[in-house]
KEVO-634882 format. One record per residue (C-alpha): x, y, z; residue number from 1; residue in one letter. Coordinates in steps of 0.05 Angstrom, whole numbers, plus 5000, padded with zeros to 4 digits. Layout:
N
<r><xx>X</xx><yy>Y</yy><zz>Z</zz><nr>NUM</nr><rest>a</rest></r>
...
//
This chain:
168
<r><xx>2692</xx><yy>6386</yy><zz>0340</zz><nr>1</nr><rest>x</rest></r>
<r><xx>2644</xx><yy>6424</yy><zz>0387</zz><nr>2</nr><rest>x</rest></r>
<r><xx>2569</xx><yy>6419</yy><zz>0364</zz><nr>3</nr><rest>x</rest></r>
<r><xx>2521</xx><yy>6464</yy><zz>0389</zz><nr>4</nr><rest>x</rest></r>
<r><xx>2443</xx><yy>6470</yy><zz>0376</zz><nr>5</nr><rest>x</rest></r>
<r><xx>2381</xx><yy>6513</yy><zz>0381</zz><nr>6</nr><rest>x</rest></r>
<r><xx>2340</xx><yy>6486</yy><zz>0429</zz><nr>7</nr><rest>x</rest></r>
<r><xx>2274</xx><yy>6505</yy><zz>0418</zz><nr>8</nr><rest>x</rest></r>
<r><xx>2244</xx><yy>6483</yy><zz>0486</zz><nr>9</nr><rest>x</rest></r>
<r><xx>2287</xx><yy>6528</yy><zz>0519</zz><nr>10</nr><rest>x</rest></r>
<r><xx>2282</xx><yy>6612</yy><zz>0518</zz><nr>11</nr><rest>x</rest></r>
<r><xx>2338</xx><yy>6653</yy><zz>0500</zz><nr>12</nr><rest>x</rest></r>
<r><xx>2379</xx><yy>6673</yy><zz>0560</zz><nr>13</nr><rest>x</rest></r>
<r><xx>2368</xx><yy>6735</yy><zz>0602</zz><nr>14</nr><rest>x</rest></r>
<r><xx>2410</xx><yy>6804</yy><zz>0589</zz><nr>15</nr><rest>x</rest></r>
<r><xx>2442</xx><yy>6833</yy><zz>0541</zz><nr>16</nr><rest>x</rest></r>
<r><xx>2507</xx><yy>6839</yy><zz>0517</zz><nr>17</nr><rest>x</rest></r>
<r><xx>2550</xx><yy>6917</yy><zz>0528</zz><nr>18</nr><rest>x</rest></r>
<r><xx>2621</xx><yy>6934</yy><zz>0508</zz><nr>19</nr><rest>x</rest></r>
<r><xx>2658</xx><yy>6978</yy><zz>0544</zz><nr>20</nr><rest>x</rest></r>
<r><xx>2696</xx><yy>7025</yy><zz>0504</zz><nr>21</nr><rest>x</rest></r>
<r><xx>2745</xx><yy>7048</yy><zz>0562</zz><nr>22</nr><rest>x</rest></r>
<r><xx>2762</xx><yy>6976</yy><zz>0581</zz><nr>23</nr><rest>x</rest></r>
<r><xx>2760</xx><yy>6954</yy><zz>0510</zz><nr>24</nr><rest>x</rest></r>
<r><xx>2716</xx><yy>6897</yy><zz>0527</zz><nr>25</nr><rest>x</rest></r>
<r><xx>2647</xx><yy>6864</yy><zz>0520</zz><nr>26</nr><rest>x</rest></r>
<r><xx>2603</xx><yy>6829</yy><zz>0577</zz><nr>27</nr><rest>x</rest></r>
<r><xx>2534</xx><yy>6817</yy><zz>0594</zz><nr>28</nr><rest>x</rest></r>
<r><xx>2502</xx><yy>6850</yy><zz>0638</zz><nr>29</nr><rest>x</rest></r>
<r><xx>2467</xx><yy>6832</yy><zz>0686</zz><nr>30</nr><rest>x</rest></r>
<r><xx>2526</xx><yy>6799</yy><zz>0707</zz><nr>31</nr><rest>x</rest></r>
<r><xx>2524</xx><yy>6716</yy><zz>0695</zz><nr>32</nr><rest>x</rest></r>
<r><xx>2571</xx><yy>6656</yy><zz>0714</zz><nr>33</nr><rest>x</rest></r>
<r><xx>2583</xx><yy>6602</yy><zz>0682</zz><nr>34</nr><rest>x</rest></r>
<r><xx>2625</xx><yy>6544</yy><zz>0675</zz><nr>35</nr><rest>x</rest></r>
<r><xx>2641</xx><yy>6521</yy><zz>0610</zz><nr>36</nr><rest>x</rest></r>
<r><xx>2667</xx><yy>6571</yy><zz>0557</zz><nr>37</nr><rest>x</rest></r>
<r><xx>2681</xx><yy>6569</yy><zz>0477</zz><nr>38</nr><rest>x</rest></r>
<r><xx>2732</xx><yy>6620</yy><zz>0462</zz><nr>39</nr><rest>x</rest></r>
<r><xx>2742</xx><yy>6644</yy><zz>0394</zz><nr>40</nr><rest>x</rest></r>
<r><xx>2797</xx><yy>6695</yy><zz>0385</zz><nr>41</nr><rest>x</rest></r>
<r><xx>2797</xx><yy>6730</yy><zz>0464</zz><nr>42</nr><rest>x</rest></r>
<r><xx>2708</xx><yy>6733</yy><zz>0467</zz><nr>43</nr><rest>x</rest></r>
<r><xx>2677</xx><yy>6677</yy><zz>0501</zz><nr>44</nr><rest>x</rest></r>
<r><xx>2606</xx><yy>6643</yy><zz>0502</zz><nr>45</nr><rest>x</rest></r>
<r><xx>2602</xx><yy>6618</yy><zz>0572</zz><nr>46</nr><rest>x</rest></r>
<r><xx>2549</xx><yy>6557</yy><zz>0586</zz><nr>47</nr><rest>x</rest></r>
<r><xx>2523</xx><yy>6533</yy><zz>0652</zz><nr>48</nr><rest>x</rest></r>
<r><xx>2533</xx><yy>6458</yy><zz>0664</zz><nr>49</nr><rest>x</rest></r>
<r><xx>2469</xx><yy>6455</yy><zz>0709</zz><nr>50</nr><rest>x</rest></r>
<r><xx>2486</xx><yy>6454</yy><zz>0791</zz><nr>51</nr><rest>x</rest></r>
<r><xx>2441</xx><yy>6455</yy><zz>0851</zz><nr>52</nr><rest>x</rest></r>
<r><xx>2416</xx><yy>6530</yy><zz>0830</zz><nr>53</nr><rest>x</rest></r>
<r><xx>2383</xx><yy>6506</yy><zz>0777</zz><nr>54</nr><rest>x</rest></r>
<r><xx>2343</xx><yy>6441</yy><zz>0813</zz><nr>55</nr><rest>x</rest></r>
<r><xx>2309</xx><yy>6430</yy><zz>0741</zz><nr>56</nr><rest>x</rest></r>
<r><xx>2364</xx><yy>6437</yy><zz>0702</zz><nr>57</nr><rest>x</rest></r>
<r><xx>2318</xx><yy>6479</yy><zz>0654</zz><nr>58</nr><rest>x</rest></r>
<r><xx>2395</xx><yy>6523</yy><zz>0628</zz><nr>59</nr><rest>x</rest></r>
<r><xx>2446</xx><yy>6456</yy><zz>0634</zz><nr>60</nr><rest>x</rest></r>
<r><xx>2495</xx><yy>6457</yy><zz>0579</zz><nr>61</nr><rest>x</rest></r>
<r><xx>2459</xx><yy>6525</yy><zz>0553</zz><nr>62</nr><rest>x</rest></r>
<r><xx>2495</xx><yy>6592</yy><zz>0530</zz><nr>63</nr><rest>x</rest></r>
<r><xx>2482</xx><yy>6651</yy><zz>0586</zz><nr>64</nr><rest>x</rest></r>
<r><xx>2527</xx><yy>6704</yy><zz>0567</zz><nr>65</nr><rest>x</rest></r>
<r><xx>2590</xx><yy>6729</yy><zz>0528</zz><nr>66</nr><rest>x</rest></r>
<r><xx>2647</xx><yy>6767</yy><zz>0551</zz><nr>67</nr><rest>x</rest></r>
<r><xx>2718</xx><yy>6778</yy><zz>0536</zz><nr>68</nr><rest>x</rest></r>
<r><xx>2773</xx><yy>6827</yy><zz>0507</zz><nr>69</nr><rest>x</rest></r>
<r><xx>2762</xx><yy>6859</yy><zz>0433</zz><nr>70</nr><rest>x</rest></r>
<r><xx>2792</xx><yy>6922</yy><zz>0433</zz><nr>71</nr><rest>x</rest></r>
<r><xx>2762</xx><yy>6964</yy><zz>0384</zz><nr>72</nr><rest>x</rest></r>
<r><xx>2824</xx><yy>6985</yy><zz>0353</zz><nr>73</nr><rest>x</rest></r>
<r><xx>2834</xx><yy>6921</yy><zz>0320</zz><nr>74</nr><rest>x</rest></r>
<r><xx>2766</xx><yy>6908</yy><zz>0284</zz><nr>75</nr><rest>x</rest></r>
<r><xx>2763</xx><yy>6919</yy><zz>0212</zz><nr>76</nr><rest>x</rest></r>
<r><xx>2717</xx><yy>6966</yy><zz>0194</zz><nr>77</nr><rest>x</rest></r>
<r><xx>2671</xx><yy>6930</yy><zz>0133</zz><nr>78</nr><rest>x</rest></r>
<r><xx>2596</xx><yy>6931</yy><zz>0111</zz><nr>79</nr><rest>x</rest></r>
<r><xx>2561</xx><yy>6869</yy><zz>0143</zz><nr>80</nr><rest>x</rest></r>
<r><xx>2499</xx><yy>6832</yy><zz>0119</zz><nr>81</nr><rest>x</rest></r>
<r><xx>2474</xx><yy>6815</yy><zz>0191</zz><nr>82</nr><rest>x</rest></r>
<r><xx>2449</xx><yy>6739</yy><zz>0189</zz><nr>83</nr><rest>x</rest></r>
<r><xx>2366</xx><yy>6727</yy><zz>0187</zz><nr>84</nr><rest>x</rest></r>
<r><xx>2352</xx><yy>6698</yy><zz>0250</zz><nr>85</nr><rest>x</rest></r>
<r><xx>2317</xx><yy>6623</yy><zz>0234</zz><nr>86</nr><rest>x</rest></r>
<r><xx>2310</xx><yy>6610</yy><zz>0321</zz><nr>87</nr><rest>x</rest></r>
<r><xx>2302</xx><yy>6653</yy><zz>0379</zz><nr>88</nr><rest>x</rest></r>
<r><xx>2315</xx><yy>6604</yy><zz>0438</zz><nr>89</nr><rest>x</rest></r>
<r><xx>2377</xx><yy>6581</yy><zz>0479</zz><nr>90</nr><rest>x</rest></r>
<r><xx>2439</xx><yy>6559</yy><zz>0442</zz><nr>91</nr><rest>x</rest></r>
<r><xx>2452</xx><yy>6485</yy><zz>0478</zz><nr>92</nr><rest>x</rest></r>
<r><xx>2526</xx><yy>6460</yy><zz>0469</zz><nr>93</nr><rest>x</rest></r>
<r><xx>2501</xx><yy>6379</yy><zz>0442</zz><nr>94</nr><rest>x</rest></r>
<r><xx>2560</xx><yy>6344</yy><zz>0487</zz><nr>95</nr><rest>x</rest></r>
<r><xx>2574</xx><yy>6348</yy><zz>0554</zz><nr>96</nr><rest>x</rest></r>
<r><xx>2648</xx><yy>6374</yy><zz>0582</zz><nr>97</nr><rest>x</rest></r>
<r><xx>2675</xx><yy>6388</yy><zz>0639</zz><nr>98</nr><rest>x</rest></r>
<r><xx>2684</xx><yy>6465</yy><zz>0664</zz><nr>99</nr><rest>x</rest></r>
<r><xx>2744</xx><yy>6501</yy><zz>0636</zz><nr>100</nr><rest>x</rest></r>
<r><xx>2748</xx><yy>6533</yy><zz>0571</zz><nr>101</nr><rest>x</rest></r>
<r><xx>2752</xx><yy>6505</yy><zz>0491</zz><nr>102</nr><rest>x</rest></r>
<r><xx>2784</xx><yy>6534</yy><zz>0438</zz><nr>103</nr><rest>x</rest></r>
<r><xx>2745</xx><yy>6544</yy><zz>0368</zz><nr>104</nr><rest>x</rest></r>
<r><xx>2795</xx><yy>6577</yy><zz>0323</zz><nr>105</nr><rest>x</rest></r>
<r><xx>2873</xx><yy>6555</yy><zz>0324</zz><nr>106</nr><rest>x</rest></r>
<r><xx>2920</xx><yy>6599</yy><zz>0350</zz><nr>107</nr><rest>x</rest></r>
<r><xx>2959</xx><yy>6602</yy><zz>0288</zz><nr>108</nr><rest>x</rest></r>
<r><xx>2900</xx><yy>6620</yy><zz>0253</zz><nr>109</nr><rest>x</rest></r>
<r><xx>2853</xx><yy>6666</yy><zz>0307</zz><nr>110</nr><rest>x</rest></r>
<r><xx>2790</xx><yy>6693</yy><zz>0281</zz><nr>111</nr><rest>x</rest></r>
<r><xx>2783</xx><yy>6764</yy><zz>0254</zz><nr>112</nr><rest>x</rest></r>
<r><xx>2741</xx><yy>6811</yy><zz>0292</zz><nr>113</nr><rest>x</rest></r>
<r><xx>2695</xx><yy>6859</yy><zz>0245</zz><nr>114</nr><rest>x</rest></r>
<r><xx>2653</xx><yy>6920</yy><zz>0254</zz><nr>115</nr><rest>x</rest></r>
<r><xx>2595</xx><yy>6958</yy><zz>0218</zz><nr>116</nr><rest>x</rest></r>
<r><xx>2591</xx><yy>7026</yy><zz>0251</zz><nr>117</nr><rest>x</rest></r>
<r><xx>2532</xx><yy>7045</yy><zz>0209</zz><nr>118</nr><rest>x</rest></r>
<r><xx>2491</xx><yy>6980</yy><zz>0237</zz><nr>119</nr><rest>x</rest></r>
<r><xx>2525</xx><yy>6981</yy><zz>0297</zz><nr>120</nr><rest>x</rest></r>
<r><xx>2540</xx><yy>6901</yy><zz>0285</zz><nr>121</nr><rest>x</rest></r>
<r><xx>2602</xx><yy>6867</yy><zz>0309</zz><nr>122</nr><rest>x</rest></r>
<r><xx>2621</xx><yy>6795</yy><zz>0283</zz><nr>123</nr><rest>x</rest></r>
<r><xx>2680</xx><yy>6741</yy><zz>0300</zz><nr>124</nr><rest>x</rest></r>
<r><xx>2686</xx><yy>6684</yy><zz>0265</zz><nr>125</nr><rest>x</rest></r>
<r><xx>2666</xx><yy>6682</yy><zz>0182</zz><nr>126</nr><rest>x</rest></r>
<r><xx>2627</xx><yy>6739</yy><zz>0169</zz><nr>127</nr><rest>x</rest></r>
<r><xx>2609</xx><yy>6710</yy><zz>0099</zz><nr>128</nr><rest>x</rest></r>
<r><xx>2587</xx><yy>6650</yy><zz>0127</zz><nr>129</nr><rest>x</rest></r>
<r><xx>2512</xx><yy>6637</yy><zz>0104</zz><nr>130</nr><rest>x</rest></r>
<r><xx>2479</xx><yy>6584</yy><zz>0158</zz><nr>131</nr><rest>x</rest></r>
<r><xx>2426</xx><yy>6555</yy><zz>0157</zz><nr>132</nr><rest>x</rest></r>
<r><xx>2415</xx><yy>6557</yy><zz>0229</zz><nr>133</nr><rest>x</rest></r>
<r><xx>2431</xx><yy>6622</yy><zz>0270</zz><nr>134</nr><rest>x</rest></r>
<r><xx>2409</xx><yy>6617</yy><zz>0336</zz><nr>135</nr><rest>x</rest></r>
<r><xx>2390</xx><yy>6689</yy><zz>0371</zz><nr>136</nr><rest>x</rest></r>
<r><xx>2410</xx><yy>6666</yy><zz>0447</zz><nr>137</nr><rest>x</rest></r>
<r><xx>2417</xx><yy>6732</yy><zz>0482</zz><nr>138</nr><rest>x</rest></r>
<r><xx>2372</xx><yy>6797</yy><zz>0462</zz><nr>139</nr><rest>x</rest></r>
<r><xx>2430</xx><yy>6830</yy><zz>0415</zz><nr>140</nr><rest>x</rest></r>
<r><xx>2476</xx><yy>6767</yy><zz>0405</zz><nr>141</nr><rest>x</rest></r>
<r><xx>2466</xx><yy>6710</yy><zz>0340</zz><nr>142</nr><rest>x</rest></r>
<r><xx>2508</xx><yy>6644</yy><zz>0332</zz><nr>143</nr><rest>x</rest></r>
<r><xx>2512</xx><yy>6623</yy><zz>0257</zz><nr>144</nr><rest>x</rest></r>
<r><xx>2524</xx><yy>6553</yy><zz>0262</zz><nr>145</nr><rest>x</rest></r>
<r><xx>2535</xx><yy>6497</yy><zz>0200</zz><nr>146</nr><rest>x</rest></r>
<r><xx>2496</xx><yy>6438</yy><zz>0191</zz><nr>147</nr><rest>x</rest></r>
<r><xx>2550</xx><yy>6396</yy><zz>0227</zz><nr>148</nr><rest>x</rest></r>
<r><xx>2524</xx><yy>6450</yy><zz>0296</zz><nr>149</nr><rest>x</rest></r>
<r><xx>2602</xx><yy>6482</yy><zz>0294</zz><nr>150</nr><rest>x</rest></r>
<r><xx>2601</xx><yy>6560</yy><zz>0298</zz><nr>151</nr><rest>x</rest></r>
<r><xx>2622</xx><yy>6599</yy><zz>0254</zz><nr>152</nr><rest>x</rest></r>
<r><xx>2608</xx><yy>6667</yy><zz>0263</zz><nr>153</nr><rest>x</rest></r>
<r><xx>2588</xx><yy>6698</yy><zz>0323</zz><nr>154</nr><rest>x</rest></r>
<r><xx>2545</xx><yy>6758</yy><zz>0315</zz><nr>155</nr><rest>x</rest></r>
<r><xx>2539</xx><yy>6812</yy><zz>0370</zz><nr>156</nr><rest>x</rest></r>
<r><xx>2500</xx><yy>6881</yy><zz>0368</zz><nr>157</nr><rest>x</rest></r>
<r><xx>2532</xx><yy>6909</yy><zz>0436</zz><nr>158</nr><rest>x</rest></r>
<r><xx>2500</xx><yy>6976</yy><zz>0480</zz><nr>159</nr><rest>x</rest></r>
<r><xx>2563</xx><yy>7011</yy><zz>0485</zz><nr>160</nr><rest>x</rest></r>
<r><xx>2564</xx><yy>7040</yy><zz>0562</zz><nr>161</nr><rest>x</rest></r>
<r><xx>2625</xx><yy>7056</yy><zz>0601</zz><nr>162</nr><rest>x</rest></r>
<r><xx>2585</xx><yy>7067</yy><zz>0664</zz><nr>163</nr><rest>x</rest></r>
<r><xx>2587</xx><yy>6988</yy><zz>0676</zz><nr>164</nr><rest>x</rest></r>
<r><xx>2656</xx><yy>6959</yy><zz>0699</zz><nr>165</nr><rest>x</rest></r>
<r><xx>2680</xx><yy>6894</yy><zz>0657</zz><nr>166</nr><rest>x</rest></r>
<r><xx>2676</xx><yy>6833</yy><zz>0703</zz><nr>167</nr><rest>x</rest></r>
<r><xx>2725</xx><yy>6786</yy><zz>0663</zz><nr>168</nr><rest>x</rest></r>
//
């Protein structure tokens, strides 16, 4: 199990999150690294584990951007009730790990990928899903998370622009 949090001492990270309609993608621009990932279905949440860049450590083990393949032809189009945002701070992953990537759904059993064109809302995970903490951690992005910190949905409002190349 990978808990996450809101962590109210920290703001949410810089940027915003675009999806590129030629490369069938999504990633945040300006452009981020990071170290740890959570991938659920082929979109990642990538975390920095703190390094010598960050002297204070203010961002370690906090979310910083998302990125990753979703092409567009495989979202289902449905009506979405967008999540009411209860924090608008970072999105903290609770235990440490190493740098490399985690799984969150099962390969036998990958997350759907959904779309509202008349919001302009995309979601992975449970769409349905009613937590009681959703975490906005990047201007147009929201983690619903259950009261264990998993996540269950992850919630993103992209700026569609082809003009920016996908870094992934």
């Amino acid at each position: 199990m990978i808990r996450l949090c809101a962590d109210t001492n920290k703001p949410m990270a810089d940027g915003y999150v675009f999806y590129n309609l030629s490369e069938n993608g999504m990633d945040t621009y300006p452009e981020k690294n990071s170290e740890i990932t959570l991938l659920c279905t082929y979109i990642q949440t990538g975390f920095v584990s703190g390094d010598s860049d960050d002297t204070n450590y203010v961002n370690n083990m906090c979310a910083n951007q998302i990125f990753g393949l979703a092409p567009y032809q495989s979202w289902k189009a449905i009506k979405l009730n967008i999540p009411k945002v209860t924090h608008k701070c970072a999105l903290r992953l609770l235990d440490v790990f190493d740098w490399g990537t985690k799984r969150l759904d099962n390969r036998d059993d990958e997350w759907e990928m959904f779309f509202d064109s008349s919001s302009g809302w995309f979601c992975v995970g449970d769409p349905d899903f009613k937590g009681t903490i959703n975490v906005n951690f990047i201007e147009n992005a929201i983690a619903t998370l259950n009261s264990q910190g998993e996540i269950k949905a992850l919630w993103i409002k992209p700026v569609f622009r082809d003009d920016i190349s996908l870094t992934i």
